[in-house]
N, C-alpha and C positions, 0 to 999 in steps of 0.2 A: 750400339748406343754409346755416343762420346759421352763419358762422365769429366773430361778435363775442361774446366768453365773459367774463362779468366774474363776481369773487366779490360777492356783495351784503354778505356781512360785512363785508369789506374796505371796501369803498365807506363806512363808518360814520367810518374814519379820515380822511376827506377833510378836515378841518377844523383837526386834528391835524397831515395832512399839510405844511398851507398853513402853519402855525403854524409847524413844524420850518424849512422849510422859508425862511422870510421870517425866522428867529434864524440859522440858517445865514448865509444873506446878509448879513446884518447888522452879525455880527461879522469876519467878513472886510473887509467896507469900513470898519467901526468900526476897525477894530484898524489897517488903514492909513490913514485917517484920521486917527487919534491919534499915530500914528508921523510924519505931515507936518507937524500941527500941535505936536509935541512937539521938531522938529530941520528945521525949515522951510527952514535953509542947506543941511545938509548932505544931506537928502533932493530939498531940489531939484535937486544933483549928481549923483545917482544918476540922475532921471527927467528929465534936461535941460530942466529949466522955472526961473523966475526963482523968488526967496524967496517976494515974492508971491502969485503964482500954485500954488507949493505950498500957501500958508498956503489960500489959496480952495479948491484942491483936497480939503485937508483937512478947510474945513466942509463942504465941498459932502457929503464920503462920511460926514461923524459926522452930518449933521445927516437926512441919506438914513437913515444906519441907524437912525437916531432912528423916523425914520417907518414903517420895517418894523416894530420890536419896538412899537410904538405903535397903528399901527394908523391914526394921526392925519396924515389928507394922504398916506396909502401910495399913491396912483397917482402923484400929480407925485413923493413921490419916488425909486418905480422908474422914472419918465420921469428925473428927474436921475440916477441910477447907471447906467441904460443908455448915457446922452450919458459916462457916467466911461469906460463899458467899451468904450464905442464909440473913447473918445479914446486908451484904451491901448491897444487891438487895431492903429488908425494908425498911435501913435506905434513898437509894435513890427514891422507888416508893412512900413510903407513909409518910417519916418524910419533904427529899426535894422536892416530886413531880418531879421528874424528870420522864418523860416519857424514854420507851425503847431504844429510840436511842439518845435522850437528846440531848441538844446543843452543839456544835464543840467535837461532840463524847465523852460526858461523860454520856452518857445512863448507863442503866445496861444491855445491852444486854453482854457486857466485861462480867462481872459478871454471868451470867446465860450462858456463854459458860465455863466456869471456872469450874462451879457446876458441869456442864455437863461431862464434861474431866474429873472431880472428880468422878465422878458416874461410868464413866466406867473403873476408875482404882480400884473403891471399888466391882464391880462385877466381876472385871479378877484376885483381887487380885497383881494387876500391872505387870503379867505375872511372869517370872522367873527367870531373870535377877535381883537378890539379893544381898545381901552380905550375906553369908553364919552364921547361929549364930551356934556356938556348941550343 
């Protein structure tokens, strides 16, 4: 008895999928991102890291999100947003102790679906839906 049931229509959005999918991502790093690199003191207060190291953080996710909505270099940079999500799941499990689901939803489970979404845009390749490079 085959129990694996797929709709075949469905499966036509797969490309679609990756596309929503990799803009989601995108704008979530984009968007903190921009907020490091727009207040780089007073955000590094908040994520216990030097002005520096914000300001890096914050190309590291605008220039990540670049490469999702792009299409241009999306493996290395869902490999770089993985290494972001990887470093705030740490900074929250083992620097604040903040458990999974954490208080009034600042867990890292946010975090570890992020990675996740990351991962399967690093093993599809983020589908096909590109900008074309010469």
């Amino acid at each position: 008895m085959d129990l694996h049931v797929t709709f075949p229509a469905l499966l036509e959005l797969r490309e679609l999928s990756l596309f929503v999918l990799r803009l989601v991502v995108a704008i979530v790093f984009g968007a903190s991102g921009y907020y490091h690199l727009r207040d780089p003191v007073g955000r590094a207060k908040s994520v216990e890291l030097s002005p520096a190291g914000t300001r890096g953080l914050g190309l590291a996710e605008v220039l990540g999100s670049a490469g999702l909505v792009t299409g241009i270099l999306i493996q290395p940079a869902a490999i770089g947003l993985i290494l972001v999500g990887l470093g705030a799941i740490a900074k929250k499990a083992f620097a604040w102790h903040i458990g999974f689901w954490g208080e009034k939803a600042s867990g890292w489970h946010y975090d570890l679906m992020l990675l996740a979404m990351n991962l399967v845009i690093l093993g599809s390749a983020g589908g096909r839906w590109v900008v074309p490079v010469p």
